[in-house]
C-alpha positions as CSV (number, residue, x, y, z in Angstrom):
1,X,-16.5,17.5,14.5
2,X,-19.0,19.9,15.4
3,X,-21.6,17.8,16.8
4,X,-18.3,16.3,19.1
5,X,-17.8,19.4,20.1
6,X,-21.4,20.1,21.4
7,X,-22.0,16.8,22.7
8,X,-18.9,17.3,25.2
9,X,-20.1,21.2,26.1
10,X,-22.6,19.3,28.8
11,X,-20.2,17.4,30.7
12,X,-17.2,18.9,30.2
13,X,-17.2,20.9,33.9
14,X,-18.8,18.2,35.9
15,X,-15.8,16.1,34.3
16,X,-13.1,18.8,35.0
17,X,-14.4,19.1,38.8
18,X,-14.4,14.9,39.0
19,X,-10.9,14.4,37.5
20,X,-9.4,17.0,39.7
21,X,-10.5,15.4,43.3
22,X,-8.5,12.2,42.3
23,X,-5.6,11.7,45.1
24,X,-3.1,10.2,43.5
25,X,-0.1,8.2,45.2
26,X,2.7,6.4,43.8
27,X,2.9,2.8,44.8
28,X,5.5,1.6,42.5
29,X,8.0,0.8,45.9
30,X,5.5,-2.0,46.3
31,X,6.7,-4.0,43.3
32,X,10.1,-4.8,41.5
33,X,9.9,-2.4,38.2
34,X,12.5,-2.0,35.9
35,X,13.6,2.0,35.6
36,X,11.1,4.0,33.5
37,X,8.1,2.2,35.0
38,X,6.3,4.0,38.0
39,X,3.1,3.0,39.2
40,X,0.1,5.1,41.2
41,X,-2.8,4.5,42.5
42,X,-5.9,7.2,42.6
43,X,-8.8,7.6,45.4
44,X,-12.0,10.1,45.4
45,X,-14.6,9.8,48.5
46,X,-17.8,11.2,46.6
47,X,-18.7,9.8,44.1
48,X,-16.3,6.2,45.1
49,X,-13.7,6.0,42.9
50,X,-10.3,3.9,42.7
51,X,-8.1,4.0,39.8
52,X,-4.6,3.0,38.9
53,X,-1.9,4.1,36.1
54,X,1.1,2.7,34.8
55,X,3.8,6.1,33.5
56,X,6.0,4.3,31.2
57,X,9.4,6.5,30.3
58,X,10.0,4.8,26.9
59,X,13.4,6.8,26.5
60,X,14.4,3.9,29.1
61,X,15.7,1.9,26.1
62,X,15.7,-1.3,28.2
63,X,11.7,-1.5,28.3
64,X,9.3,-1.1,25.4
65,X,4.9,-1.1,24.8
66,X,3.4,-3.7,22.4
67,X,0.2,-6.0,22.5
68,X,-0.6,-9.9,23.0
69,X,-3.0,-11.8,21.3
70,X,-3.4,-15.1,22.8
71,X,-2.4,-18.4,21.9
72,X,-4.1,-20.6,24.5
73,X,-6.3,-22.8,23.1
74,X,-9.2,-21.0,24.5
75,X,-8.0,-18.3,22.4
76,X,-8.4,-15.6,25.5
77,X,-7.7,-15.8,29.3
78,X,-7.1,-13.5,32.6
79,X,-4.8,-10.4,32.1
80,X,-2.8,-11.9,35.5
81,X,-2.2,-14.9,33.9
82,X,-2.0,-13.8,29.9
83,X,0.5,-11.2,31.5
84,X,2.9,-13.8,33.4
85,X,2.5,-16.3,30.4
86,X,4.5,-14.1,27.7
87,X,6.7,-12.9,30.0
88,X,6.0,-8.9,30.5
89,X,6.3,-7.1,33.5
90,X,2.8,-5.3,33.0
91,X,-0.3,-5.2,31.5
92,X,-3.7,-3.9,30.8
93,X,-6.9,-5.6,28.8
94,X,-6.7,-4.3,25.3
95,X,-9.1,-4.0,22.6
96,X,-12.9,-5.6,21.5
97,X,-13.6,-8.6,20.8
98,X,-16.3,-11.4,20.7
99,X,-17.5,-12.3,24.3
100,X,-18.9,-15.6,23.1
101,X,-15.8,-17.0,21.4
102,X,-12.4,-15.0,21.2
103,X,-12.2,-12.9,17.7
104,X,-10.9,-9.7,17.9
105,X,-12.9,-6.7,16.5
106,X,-9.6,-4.8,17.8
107,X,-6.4,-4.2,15.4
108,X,-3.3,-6.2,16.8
109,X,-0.4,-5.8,14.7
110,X,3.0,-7.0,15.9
111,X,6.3,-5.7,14.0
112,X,5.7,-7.0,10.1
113,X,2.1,-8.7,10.8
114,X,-1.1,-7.6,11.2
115,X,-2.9,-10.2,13.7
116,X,-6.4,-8.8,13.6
117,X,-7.8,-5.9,12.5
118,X,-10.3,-2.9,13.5
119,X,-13.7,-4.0,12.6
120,X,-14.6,-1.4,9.1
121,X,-18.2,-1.7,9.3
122,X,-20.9,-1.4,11.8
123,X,-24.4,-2.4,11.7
124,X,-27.4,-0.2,13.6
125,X,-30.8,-1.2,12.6
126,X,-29.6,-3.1,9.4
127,X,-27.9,0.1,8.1
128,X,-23.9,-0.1,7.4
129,X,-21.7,2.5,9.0
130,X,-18.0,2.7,7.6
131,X,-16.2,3.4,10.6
132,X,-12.3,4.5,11.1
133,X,-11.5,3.6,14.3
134,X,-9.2,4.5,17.1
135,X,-5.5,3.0,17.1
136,X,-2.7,2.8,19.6
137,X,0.6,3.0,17.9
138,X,4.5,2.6,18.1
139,X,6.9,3.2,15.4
140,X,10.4,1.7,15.3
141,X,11.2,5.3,16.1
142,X,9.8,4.3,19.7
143,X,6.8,7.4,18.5
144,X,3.5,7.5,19.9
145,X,0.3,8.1,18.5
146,X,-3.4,7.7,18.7
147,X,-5.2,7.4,15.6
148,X,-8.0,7.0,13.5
149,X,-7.3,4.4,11.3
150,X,-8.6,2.1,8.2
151,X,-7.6,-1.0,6.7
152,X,-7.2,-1.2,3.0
153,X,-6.1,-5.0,3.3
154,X,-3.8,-7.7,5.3
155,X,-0.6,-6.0,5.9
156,X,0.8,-3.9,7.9
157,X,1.7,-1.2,4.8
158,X,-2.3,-1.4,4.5
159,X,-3.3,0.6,7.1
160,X,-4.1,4.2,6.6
161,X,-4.2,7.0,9.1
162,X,-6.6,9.8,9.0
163,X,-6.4,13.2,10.6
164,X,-10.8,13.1,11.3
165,X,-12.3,10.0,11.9
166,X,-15.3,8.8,9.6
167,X,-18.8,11.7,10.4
168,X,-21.3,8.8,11.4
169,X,-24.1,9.9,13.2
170,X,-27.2,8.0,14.2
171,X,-29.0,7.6,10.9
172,X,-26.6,9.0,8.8
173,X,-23.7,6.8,7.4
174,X,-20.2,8.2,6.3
175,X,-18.8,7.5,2.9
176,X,-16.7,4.4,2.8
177,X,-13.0,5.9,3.4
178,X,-10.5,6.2,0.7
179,X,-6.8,5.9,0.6
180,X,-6.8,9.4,-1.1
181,X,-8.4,10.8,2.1
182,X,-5.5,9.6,4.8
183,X,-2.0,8.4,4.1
184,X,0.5,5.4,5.2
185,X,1.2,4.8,8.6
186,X,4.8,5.6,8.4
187,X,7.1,3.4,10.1
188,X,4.6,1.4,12.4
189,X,5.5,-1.4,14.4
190,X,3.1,-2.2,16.9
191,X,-0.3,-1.4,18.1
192,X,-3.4,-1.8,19.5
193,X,-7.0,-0.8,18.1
194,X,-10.1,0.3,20.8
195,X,-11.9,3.4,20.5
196,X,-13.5,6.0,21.1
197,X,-10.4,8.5,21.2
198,X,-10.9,10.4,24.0
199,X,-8.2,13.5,24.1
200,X,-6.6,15.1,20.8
201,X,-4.0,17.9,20.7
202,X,-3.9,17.6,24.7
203,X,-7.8,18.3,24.9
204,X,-11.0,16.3,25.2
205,X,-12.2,15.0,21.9
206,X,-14.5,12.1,21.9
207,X,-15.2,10.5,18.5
208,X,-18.0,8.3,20.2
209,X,-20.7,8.7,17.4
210,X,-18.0,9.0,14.5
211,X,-16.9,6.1,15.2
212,X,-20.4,4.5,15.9
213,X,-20.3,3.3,19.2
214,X,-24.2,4.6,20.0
215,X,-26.4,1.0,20.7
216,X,-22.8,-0.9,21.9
217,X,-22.8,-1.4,25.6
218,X,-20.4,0.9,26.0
219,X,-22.3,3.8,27.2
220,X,-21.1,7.8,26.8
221,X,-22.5,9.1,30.2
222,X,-22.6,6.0,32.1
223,X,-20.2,5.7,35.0
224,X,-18.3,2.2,34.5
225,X,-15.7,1.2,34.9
226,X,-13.2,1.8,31.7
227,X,-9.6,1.1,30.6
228,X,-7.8,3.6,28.6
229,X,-4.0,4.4,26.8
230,X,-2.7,7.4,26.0
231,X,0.7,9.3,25.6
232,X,1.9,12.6,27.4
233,X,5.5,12.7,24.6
234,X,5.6,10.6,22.2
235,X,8.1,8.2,24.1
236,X,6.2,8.7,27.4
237,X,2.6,6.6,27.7
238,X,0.2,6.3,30.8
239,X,-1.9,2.9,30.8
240,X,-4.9,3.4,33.3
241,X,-7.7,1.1,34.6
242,X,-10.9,2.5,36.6
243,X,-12.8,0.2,38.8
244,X,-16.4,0.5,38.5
245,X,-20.1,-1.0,39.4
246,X,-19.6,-1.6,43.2
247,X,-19.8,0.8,46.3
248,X,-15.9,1.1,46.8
249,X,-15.7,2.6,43.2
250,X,-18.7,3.7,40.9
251,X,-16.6,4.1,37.8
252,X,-16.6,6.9,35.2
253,X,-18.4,8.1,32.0
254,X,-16.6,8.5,28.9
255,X,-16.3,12.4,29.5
256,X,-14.5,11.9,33.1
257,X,-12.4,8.9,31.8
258,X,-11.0,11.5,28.8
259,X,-10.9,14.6,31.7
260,X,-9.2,12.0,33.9
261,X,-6.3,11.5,30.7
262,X,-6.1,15.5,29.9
263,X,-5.4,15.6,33.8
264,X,-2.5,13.4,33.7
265,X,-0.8,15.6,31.1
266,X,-1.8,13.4,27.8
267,X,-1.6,15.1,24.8
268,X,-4.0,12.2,22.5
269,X,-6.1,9.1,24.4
270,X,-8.1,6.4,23.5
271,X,-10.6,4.5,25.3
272,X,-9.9,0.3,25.4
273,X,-12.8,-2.8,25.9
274,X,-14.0,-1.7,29.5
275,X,-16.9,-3.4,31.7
276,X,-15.6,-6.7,33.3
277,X,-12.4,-7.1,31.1
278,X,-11.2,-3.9,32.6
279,X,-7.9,-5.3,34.4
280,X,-4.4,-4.0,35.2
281,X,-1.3,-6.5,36.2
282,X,1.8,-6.9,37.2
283,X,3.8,-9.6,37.4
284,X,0.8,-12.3,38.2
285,X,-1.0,-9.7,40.6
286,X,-3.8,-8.6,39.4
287,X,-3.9,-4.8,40.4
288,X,-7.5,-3.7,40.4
289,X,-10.3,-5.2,41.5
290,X,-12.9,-5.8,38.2
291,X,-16.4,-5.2,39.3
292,X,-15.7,-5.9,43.2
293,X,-13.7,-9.6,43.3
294,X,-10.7,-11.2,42.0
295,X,-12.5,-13.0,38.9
296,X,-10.6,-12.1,35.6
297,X,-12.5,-12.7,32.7
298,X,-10.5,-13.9,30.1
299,X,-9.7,-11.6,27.1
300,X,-8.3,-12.6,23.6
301,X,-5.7,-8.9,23.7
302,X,-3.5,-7.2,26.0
303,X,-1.4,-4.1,25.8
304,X,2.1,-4.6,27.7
305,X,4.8,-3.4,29.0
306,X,8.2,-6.0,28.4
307,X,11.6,-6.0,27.9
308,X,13.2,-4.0,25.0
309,X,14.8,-7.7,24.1
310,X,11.3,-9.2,23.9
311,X,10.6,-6.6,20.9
312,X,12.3,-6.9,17.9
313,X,12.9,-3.3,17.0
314,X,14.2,-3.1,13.6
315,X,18.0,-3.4,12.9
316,X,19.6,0.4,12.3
317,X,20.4,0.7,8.6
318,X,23.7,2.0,7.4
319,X,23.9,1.1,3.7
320,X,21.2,-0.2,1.5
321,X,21.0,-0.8,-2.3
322,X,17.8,-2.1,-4.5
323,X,18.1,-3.5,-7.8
324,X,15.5,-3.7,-10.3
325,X,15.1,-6.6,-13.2
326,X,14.7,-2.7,-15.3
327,X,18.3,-1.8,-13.8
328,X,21.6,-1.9,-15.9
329,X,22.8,-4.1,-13.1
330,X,20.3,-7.0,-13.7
331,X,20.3,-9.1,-17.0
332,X,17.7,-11.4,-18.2
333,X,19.5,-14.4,-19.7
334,X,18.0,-17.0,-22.1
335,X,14.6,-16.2,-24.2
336,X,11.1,-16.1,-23.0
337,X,10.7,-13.2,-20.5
338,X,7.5,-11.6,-20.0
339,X,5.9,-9.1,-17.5
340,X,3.6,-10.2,-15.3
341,X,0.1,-9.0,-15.3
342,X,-0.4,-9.0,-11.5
343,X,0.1,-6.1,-9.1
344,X,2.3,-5.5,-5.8
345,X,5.6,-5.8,-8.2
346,X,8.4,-3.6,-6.3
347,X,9.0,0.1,-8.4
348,X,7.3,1.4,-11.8
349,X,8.4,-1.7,-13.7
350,X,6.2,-5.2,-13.7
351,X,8.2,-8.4,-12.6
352,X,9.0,-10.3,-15.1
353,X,8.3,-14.3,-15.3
354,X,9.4,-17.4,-17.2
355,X,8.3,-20.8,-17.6
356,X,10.0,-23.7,-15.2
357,X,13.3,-25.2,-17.3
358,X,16.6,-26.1,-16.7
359,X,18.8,-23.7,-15.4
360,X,19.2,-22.3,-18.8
361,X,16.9,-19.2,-18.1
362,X,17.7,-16.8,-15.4
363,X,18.1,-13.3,-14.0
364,X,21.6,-11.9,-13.1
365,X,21.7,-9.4,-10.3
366,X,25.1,-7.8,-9.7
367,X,25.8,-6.1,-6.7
368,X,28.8,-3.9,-7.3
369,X,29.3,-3.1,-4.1
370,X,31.8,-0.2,-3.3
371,X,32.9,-2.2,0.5
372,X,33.8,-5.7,2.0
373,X,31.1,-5.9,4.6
374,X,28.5,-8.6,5.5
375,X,25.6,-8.0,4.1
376,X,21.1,-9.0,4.3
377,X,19.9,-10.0,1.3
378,X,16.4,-9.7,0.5
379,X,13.8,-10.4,-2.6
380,X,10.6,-9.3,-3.7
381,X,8.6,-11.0,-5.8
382,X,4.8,-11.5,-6.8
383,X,2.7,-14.1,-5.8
384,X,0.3,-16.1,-7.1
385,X,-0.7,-19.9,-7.2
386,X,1.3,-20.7,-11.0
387,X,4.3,-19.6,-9.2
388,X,7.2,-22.5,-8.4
389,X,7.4,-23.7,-4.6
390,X,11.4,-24.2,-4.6
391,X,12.6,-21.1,-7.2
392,X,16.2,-21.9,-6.9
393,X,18.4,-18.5,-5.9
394,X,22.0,-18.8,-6.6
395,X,24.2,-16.6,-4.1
396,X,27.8,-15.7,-5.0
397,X,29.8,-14.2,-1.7
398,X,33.0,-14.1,-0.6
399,X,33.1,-17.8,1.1
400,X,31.6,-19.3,-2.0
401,X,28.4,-20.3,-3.8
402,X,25.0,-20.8,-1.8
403,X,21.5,-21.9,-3.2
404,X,18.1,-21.6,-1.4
405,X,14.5,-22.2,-2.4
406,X,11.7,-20.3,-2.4
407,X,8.1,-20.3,-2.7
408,X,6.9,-17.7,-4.6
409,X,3.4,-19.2,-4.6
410,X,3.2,-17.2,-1.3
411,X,4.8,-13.8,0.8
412,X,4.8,-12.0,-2.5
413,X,4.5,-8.1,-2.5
414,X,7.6,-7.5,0.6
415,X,11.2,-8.1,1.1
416,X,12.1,-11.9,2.1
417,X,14.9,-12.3,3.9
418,X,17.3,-14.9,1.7
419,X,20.2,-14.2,4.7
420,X,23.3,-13.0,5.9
421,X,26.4,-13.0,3.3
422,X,29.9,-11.2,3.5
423,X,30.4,-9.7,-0.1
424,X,34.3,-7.8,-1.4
425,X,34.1,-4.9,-3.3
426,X,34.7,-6.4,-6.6
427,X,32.0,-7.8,-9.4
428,X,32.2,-11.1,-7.6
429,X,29.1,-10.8,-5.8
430,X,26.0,-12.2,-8.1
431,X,22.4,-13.3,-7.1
432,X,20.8,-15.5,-9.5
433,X,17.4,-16.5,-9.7
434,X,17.0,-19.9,-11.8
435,X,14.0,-21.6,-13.9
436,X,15.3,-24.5,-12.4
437,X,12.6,-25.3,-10.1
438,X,10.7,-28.7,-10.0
439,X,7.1,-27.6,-9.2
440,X,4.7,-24.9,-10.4
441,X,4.7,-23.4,-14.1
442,X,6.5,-20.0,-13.9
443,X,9.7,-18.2,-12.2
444,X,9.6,-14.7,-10.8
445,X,12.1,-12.5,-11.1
446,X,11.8,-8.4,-9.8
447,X,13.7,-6.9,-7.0
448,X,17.0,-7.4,-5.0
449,X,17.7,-5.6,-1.5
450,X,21.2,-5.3,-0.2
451,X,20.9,-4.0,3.4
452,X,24.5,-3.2,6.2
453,X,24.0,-2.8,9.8
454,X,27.3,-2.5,10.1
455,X,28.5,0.7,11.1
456,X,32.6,0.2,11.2
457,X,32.9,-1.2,7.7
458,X,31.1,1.0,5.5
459,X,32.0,4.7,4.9
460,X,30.7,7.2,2.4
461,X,29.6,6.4,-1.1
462,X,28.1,8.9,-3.5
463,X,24.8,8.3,-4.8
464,X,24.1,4.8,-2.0
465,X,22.4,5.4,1.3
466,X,25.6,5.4,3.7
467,X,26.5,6.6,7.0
468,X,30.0,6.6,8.2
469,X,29.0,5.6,12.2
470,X,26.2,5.8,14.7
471,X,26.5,9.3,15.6
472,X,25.9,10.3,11.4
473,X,21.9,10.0,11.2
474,X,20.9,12.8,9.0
475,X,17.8,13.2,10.9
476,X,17.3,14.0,14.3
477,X,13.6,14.1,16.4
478,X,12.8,18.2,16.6
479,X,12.8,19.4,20.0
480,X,10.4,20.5,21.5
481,X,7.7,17.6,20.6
482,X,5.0,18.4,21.2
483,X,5.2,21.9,20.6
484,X,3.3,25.4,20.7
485,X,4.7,27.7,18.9
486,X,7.8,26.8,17.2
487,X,10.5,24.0,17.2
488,X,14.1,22.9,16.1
489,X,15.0,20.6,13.6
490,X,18.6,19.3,13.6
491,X,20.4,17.1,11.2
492,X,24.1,15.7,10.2
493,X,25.3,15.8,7.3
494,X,28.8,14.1,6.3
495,X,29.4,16.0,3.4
496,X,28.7,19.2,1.4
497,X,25.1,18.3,0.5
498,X,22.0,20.2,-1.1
499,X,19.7,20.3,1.5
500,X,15.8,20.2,0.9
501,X,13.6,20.1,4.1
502,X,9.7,20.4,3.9
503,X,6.7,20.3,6.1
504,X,3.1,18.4,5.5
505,X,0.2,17.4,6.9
506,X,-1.8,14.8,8.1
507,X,-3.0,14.5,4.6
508,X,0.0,14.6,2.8
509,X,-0.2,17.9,1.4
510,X,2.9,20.3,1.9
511,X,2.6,23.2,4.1
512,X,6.0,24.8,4.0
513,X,9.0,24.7,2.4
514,X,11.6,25.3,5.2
515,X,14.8,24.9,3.2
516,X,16.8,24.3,-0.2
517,X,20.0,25.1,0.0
518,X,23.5,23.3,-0.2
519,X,25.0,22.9,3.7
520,X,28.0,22.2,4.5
521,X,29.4,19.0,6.4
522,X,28.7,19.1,10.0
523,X,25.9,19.6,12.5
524,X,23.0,22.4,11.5
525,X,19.7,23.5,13.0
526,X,16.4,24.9,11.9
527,X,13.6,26.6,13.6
528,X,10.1,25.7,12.0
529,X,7.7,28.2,12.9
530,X,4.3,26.8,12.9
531,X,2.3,30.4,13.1
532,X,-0.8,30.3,10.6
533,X,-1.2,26.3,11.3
534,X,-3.7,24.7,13.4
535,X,-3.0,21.8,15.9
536,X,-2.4,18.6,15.4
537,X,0.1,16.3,13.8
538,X,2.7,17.2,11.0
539,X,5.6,15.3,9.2
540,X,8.6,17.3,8.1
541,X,10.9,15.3,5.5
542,X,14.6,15.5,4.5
543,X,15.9,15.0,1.3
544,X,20.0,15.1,0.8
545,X,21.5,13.3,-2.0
546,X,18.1,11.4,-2.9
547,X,18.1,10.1,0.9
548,X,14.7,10.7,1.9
549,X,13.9,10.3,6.1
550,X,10.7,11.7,7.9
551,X,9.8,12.3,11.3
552,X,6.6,13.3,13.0
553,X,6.0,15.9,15.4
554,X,2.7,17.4,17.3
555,X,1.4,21.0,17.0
556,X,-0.5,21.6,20.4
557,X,-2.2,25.4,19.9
């Protein structure tokens, strides 16, 4: 990062001095917002500027952040337009993409699917340049984050976070990333990719040569105009556009657009596809004013603001149970089992298989479930083209016997949703999955997930992941986040528990243990003292009764 550092040093004051002489006013009376959305507009005389930001309060449960990619059949169109189309109330122009068609070279992921990815390689003068690049995130936790990131394949539990983007510099490529050097991005539901980041830890930080962006169009000290996301908490994001190449407004260089973020109180940023795609709407108004007129040009991505109700965030999970075919609670009827020799089976243990029959072969997966509750069932399995289209799984609740179909050819490697059943608390409750398929040569048998989202009916069980209502999350989000020096951790626990709570890093590797001890039932707190540690973000885990939860929080020195 040293070469980042020196390339800023130059423009650094210039930026400071340009960022500070923006007026800003808030305009939001002028349109119909939902709470937690404010809107302001920003003036400078010398040199012309006019900008606009969206504040978004995301602790305002009712609204929510997430991106678009379009479905017109040109495959990209207007922000005004692409805005009113899906619905959201606003919007700015998101990530790369190909001007002469529609691809995305910008990561869209959407809760459980990744859309498009960041482009991993980039070519200058014939020469490959693996590149992580920048990434706009949301958890189901409603956390925000900007991020350096790398794909390692399709899904969503493929993308890998990194605490230092990739050191490219002009002539001399990184190392192709490995999963060794980052670590899962926990809990992600949506995002955006872009780049270069512009602020980390609350300061400027351009990764503009790390992440190859020399020879692009995109220019480090040419003033354009530029489109940018950031966070100031992580449930509190600023979306801000910057008109640019016309006498009313000159636009800004990559060193004022970051100065311009660190300004408004972000604590990480990222630059977004700038130029003529730069637009900000909402409703169908079209905010700004891209390079002088009303024209949009259409874009294939947009980062929005909608309704909560628009975004499925995940369910909350009171109980949940997984049953492995290794498990005393699963039996492998009839002769013929073998492992498969395939990858992406769920646990330690391989999935097993058998050839397409009669009914006669099949595995027995009994719940033994300690409440009467409704329940989500869900299966893993592994994929792969010998696999039977219509695997028959047999489903014994309380109203009776159901049997679905499914294609294990395809979605292997995740949980599959097989439905909603109300099981007793007796051995009545069986899933069964049958060789009595019609098509394809072999059955898979591997994992069963019971899930509850219902809070009144379940109560504690020893040795199952239970909460007795709402209010009993073991974890709670530390406070202050981001913090300086230190920060408290609090946490519920419904019984006498032995409490283990530790601290890592970005890369995974543990930095403090802050407590093993047995608590008793109730509410407790902890101060983590962060003195010796250097910014940036951390994760600190709890473990009680083999319930494992994590949380982020950001280290700002």
């Amino acid at each position: 990062m040293k070469k980042l550092i020196i390339k800023l040093s130059f423009l650094l004051f210039v930026s400071s001095l340009s960022a500070q002489n923006i007026t800003w006013t808030d305009i939001t009376a002028q349109f119909t917002l939902p709470e937690g959305i404010k809107a302001f507009k920003g003036e400078r005389e010398s040199p012309a500027l006019k900008a606009w930001y969206l504040d978004i309060e995301l602790k305002q449960q009712s609204i929510a952040i997430r991106p678009y990619l379009s479905t017109v059949s040109a495959g990209k169109e207007g922000v005004a337009p692409f805005n009113q189309r899906v619905g959201a109330i606003a919007a700015i122009n998101g990530g790369y993409f190909d001007v002469t068609g529609s691809t995305s070279f910008s990561a869209v992921v959407y809760p459980g699917e990744v859309l498009a990815q960041n482009i991993s390689t980039i070519y200058r003068n014939s020469v490959p340049y693996p590149v992580t690049r920048s990434f706009f995130g949301m958890t189901t936790d409603r956390d925000l984050s900007v991020d350096w990131i790398y794909h390692f394949g399709s899904q969503v539990e493929d993308i890998y976070i990194f605490d230092q983007p990739t050191q490219n510099s002009p002539g001399n490529p990184a190392s192709i990333p490995t999963k060794s050097q980052g670590m899962t991005y926990a809990k992600l539901l949506v995002g955006i990719g872009g780049g270069p980041t512009l602020v980390k830890n609350g300061s400027v930080a351009i990764s503009h040569d790390e992440e190859v962006f020399w020879d692009s169009g995109i220019g480090y000290s040419t003033a354009n105009p530029r489109t940018a996301v950031g966070f100031i908490s992580e449930s509190h994001a600023i979306l801000l556009v910057v008109d640019g190449r016309q006498v009313a407004s000159q636009g800004v260089t990559l060193p004022d657009l970051a100065q311009i973020m660190v300004s408004l109180n972000c604590v990480a940023a990222m630059n977004l596809d700038g130029g003529g795609s730069t637009q900000m709407a909402i409703g169908n108004q079209l905010i700004n004013r891209p390079e002088g007129g009303t024209s949009m040009r259409p874009v294939p991505t947009i980062l929005a603001v909608v309704h909560a109700d628009s975004l499925a965030f995940p369910k909350t999970i009171y109980f949940e149970k997984i049953i492995d075919t290794a498990d005393e609670a699963c039996s492998l009827v009839g002769l013929g089992w073998f492992p498969t020799a395939n990858a992406g089976y769920w646990g330690t243990t391989a999935s097993m298989l058998n050839s397409r029959g009669t009914g006669d072969k099949y595995a027995l997966f009994r719940l033994g479930l300690k409440r009467p509750a409704q329940y989500e069932l869900f299966a893993w399995w592994v994929a792969a083209s010998n696999r039977c289209k219509d695997t028959p799984v047999i489903i014994n609740h309380q109203d009776g016997c159901d049997t679905i179909t499914v294609d294990q050819t395809s979605n292997g490697s995740k949980w599959n949703s097989l439905g909603s059943y109300f099981f007793n608390s007796d051995s009545s409750g069986q899933v069964i999955i049958s060789n009595a398929a019609k098509t394809g040569t072999y059955i898979v048998a591997d994992a069963i997930r019971i899930v509850s989202y219902d809070s009144s009916s379940i109560t504690a069980v020893s040795g199952e992941i239970t909460f007795q209502n709402r209010t009993n999350y073991i974890l709670t989000n530390n406070y202050p986040n981001p913090f300086n020096c230190s920060t408290t951790i609090q946490f519920f626990l419904p019984r006498q528990s032995h409490v283990k709570i530790k601290i890592y890093n970005m890369l995974g590797e543990e930095v403090k243990n802050l407590l093993n001890e047995v608590k008793t039932n109730g509410n407790h707190q902890i101060i983590f003292d962060a003195e010796g540690l250097s910014s940036g973000i951390y994760f600190y885990q709890i473990e009680v009764e083999s319930v494992k939860q994590i949380h982020k929080m950001l280290l700002i020195r």
